[in-house]
C-alpha positions in Angstrom: 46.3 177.3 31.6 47.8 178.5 34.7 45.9 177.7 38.2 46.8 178.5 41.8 47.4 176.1 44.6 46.5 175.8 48.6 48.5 173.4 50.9 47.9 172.6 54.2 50.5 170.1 56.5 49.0 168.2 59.1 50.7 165.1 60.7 48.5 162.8 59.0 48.0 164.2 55.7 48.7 166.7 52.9 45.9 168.4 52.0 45.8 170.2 48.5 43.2 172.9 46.9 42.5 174.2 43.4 40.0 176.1 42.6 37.2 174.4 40.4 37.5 175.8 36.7 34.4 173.7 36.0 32.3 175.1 38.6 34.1 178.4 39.8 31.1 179.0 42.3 29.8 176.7 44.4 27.0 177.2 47.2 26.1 180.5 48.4 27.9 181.9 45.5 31.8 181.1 46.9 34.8 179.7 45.4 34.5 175.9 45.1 37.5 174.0 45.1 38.9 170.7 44.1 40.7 168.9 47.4 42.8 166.4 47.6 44.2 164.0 50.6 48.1 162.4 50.2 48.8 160.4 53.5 52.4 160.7 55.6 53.5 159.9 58.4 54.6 161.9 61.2 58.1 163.8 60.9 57.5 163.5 57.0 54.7 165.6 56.3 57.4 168.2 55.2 58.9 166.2 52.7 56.1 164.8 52.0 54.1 168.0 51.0 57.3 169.4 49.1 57.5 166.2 47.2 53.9 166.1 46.3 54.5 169.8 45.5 56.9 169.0 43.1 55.3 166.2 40.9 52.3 168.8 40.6 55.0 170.8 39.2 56.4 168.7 36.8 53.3 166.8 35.1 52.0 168.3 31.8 48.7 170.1 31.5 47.3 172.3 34.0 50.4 175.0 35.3 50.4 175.8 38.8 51.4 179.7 38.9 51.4 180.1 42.5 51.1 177.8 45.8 50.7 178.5 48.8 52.1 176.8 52.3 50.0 177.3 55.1 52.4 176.3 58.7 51.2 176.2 61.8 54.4 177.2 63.5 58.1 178.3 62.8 59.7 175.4 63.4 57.2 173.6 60.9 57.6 177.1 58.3 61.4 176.1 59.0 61.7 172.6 57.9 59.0 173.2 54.9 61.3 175.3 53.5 64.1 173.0 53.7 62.3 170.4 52.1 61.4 172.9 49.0 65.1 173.1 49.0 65.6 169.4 48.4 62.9 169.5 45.6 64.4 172.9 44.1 61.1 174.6 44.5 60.7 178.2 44.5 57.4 179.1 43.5 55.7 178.9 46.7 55.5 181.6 49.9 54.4 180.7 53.1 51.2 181.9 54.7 50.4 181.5 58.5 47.7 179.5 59.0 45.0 181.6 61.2 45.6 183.9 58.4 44.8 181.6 55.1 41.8 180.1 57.8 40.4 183.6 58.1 40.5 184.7 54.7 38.7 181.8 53.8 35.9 182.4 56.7 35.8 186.1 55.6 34.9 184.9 51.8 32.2 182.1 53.0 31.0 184.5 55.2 30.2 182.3 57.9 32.5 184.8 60.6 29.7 187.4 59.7 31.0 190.7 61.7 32.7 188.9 64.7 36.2 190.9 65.2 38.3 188.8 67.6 37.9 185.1 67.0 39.2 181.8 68.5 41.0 179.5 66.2 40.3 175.9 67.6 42.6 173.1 65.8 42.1 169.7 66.4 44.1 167.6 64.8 45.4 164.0 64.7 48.6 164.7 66.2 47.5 167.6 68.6 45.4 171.0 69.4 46.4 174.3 68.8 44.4 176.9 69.7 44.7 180.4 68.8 43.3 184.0 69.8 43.6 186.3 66.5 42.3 189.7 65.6 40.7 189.7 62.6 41.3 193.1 61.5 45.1 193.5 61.6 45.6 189.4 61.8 47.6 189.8 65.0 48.1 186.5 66.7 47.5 188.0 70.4 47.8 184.7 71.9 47.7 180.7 71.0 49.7 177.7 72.7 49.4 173.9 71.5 49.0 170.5 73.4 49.2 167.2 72.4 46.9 165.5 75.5 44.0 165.4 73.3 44.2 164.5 69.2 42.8 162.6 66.9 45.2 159.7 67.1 44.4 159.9 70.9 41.0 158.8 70.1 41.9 155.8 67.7 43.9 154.3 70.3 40.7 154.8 72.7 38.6 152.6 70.4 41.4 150.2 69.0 41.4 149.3 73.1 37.7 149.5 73.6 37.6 147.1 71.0 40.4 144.5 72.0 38.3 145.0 75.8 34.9 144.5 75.0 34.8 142.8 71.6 37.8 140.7 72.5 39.6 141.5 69.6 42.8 140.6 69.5 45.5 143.3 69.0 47.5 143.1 65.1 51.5 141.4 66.0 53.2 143.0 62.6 53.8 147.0 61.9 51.7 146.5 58.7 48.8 145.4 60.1 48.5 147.4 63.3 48.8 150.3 60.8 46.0 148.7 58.4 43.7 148.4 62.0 44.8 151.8 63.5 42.7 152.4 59.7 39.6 151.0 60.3 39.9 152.9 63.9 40.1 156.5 62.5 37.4 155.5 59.6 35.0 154.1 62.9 35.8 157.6 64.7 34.8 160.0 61.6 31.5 157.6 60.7 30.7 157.7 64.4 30.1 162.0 63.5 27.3 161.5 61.3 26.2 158.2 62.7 24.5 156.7 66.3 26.9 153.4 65.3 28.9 151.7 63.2 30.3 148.4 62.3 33.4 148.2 60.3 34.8 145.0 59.3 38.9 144.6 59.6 41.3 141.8 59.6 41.8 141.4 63.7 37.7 141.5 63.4 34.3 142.9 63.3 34.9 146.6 65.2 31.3 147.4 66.9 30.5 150.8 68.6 28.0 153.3 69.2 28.3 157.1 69.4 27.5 157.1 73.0 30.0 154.7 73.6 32.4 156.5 72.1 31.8 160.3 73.5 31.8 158.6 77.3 35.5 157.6 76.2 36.5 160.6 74.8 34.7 163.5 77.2 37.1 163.9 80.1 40.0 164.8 77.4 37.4 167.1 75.3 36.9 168.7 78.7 40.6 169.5 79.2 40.6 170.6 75.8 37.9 173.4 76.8 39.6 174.4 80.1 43.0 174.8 77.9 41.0 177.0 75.7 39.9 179.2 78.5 43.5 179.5 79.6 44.6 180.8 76.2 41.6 183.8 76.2 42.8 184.7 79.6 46.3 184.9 78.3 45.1 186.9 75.1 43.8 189.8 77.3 40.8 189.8 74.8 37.4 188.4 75.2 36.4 187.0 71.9 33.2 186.9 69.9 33.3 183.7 68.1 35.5 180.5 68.2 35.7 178.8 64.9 36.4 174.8 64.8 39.3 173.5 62.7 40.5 170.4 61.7 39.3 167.2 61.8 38.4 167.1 65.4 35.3 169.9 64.3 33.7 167.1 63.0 32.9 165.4 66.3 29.4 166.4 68.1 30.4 166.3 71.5 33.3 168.3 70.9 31.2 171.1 69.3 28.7 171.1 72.3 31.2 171.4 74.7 33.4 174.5 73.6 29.7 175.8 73.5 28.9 175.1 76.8 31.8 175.5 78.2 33.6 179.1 76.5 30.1 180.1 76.4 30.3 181.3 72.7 28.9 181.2 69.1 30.7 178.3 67.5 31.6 178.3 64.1 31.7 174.6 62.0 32.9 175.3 58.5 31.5 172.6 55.8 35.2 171.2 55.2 37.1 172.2 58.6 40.5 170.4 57.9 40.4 171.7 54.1 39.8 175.5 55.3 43.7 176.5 55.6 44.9 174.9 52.4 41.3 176.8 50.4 43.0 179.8 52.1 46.4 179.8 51.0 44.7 179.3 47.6 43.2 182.2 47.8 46.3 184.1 49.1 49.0 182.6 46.7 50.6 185.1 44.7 53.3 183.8 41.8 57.3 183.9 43.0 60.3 184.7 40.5 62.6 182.2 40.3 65.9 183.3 42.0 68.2 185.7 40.2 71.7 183.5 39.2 74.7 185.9 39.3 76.7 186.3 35.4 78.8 184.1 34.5 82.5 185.4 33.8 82.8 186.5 29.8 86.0 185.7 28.3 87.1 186.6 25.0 89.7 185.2 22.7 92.0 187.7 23.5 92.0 187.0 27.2 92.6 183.4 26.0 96.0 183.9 24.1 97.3 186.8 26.3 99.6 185.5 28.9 98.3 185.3 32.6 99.5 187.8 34.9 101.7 186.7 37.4 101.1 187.1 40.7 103.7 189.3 42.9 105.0 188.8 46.4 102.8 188.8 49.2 103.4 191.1 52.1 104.2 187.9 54.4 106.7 187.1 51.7 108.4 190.5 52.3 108.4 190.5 55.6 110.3 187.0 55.6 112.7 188.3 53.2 113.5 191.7 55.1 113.7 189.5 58.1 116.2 187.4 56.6 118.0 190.1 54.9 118.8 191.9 58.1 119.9 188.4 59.8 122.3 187.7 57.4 123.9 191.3 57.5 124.1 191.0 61.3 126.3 187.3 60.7 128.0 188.9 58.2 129.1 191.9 60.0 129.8 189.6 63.3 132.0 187.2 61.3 133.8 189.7 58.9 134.8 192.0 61.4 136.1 189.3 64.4 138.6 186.6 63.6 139.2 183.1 65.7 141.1 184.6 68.7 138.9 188.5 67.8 141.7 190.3 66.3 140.8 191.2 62.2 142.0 189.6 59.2 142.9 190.5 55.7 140.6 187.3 54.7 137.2 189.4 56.5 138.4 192.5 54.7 138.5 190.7 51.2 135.1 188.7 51.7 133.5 191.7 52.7 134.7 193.6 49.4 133.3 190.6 47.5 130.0 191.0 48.4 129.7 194.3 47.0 131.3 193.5 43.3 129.2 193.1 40.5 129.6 189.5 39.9 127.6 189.8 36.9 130.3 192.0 35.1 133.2 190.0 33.3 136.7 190.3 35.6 139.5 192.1 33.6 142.2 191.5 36.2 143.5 188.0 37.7 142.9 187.5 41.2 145.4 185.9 43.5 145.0 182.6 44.9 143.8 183.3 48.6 146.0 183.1 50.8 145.6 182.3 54.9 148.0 184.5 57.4 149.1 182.9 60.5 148.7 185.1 63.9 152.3 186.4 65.1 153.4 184.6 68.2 155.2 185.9 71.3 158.5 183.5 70.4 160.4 184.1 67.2 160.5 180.8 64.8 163.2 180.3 62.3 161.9 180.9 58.6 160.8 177.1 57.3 163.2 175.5 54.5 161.0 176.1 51.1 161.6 172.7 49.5 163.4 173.1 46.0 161.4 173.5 42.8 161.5 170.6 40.7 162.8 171.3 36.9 159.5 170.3 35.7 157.4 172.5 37.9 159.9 175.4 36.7 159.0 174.7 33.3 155.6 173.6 33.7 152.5 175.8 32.7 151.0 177.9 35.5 147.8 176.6 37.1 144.9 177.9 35.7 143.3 180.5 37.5 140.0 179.7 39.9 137.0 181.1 38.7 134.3 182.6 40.6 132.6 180.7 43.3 128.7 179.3 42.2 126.0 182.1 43.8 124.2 180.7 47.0 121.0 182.0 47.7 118.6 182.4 50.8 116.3 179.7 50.5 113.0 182.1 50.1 110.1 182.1 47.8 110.7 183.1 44.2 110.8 185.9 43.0 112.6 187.4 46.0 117.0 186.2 46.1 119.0 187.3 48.3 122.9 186.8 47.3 124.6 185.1 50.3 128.5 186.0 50.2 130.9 183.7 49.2 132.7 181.6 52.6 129.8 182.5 54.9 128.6 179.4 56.6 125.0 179.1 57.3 122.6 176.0 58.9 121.4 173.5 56.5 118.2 174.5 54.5 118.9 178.2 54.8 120.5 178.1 51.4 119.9 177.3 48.1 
């Protein structure tokens, strides 16, 4: 069976609804849903919600089709959606959370006809307060703080308690956190009690609700006066605010917002479960992200050969470059000799770079031969030194063949021929 699901992130906690299949309406004829609490700690509520998220996912039974995320803020919509990455979640969307708390209020009822309302979230990590328009769900104003919170008031009664009832502070990380407990359990009995005594391991924690609301009213308030700051800022005057989060819970908290905004206050039954109810409610089903096709290949495109790839234009370039070079040295040293007159050696090069070398010779060429520039005094013709009888009868040498083809040193498939005698730098050739 496929079920929807609600999450809210707090800094605390991970709070989770599903609609009751047992018992799909509860009191007054609403929704009732099943809740439940997974602690965290702060900067890991993220991961911890995504990670929670994802074992939901993967145990048997009961399907979730659609979640949805309530966040506070961008930056916490930003790094829940990072942590769904890690998990490779996609079924989820986000929903603001002043809008999963209103739709919520709007199915209990208990906003009534009230059009502009005043979102007030007390948390354990801070307040955010909020000035929404309940018809279009236009956030006209909201602005957080984190002077007053929950975790604010546990440290008020962990020192009340290490003051008064002399107990002594916990030395290790694990049992300050086990204490900083049994402070936050004190705080929400102290809501439906005049006093409580909870035992713990540092001691016996004593307190009474007066006690406690003469600690905690000078923060409560600034909580009120911060209110009136954001309703100034809004531009709107409001018809109701509404009480969120765990903070709701607290008496004196709910008296002074009334006293002090000078407003109907609205306490839902479950304040801190409201958003989480709400993105229930809101949660549609995602599909999965289309993966692009995979390349088909065939047999044929297996035994046909691959197609080579050609020159580049860079190559070209280089090649045309180099081309033109080496005609500029070739034309520079065929057409000047040593001392600038012109040679019958130049002329013959020059005509051997424009033979087909790949064509078989027919004729014989002569041995090259070197011609010494004329002087301005006449020399006597040098003795030639006598033939020996065996040299006369000797074979004649064998004739040279062609010199081996040199090459610009380029990038195959581009050669260009470099004429025979030309001298050029090391690593230029091939």
């Amino acid at each position: 069976m496929s079920a929807v699901l609600g999450v809210s992130v707090g800094s605390s906690a991970v709070r989770m609804a599903r609609p009751d299949v047992a018992s799909r309406r509860g009191p007054g004829g609403v929704d009732a849903f099943q809740r439940q609490v997974i602690a965290t700690v702060p900067h890991r509520a993220e991961e911890t919600a995504a990670q929670s998220i994802g074992v939901l996912f993967a145990q048997g039974g009961e399907t979730v089709g659609a979640t949805g995320v309530a966040y506070a803020t961008q930056r916490q919509a930003d790094a829940l959606q990072q942590a769904m990455a890690r998990q490779r979640l996609h079924n989820y969307q986000l929903i603001p959370a002043s809008t999963a708390a209103i739709t919520r209020l709007e199915a209990t009822g208990e906003i009534y006809d009230f059009r502009t309302l005043v979102l007030y979230d007390l948390g354990s990590s801070g307040l955010t307060v909020s000035v929404v328009d309940r018809a279009s769900g236009t956030v006209l104003a909201a602005e957080r703080s984190t002077e007053i919170a929950g975790d604010y008031f546990d440290w008020l009664i962990s020192q009340h308690q290490a003051n008064a009832q002399g107990i002594v502070s916990p030395v290790g990380a694990d049992e300050a956190t086990a204490f900083n407990e049994r402070c936050r359990f004190a705080k929400e009995q102290l809501s439906a009690s005049e006093a409580i005594a909870v035992p713990s391991e540092a001691g016996l924690i004593l307190l009474s609700r007066e006690t406690f609301e003469s600690m905690i009213v000078v923060p409560v308030e600034g909580s009120a006066r911060f209110a009136r700051g954001v309703i100034a800022a809004s531009g709107r005057y409001p018809d109701a605010v509404v009480l969120l989060g765990g903070g709701a819970h607290i008496p004196l908290v709910q008296s002074i917002l009334r006293n002090w905004l000078n407003l109907p206050t609205v306490v839902p039954a479950e304040p801190e479960m409201v958003a989480a109810q709400g993105a229930a409610m809101l949660a549609t089903p995602v599909a999965p992200p289309v993966a692009p096709p995979e390349p088909q290949w065939s047999a044929a495109d297996a035994l046909s050969p691959r197609r080579t790839r050609g020159p580049s234009r860079r190559q070209l370039a280089i090649a045309g470059a180099a081309a033109t070079g080496l005609v500029v040295v070739a034309g520079i040293g065929l057409s000047m000799g040593r001392d600038g007159a012109a040679t019958t050696q130049g002329e013959g090069r020059a005509t051997a770079v424009t033979e087909d070398r790949d064509a078989p010779s027919t004729t014989t060429a002569p041995p090259t031969t070197t011609t010494t520039p004329p002087s301005s005094t006449p020399r006597a013709p040098a003795p030639q030194p006598a033939a020996e009888p065996s040299q006369a009868t000797s074979e004649p040498p064998p004739v040279p063949g062609p010199p081996p083809r040199r090459y610009l040193n380029l990038p195959d498939p581009i050669q260009i021929e470099v004429p025979p005698g030309m001298e050029l730098p090391p690593g230029m050739v091939r």
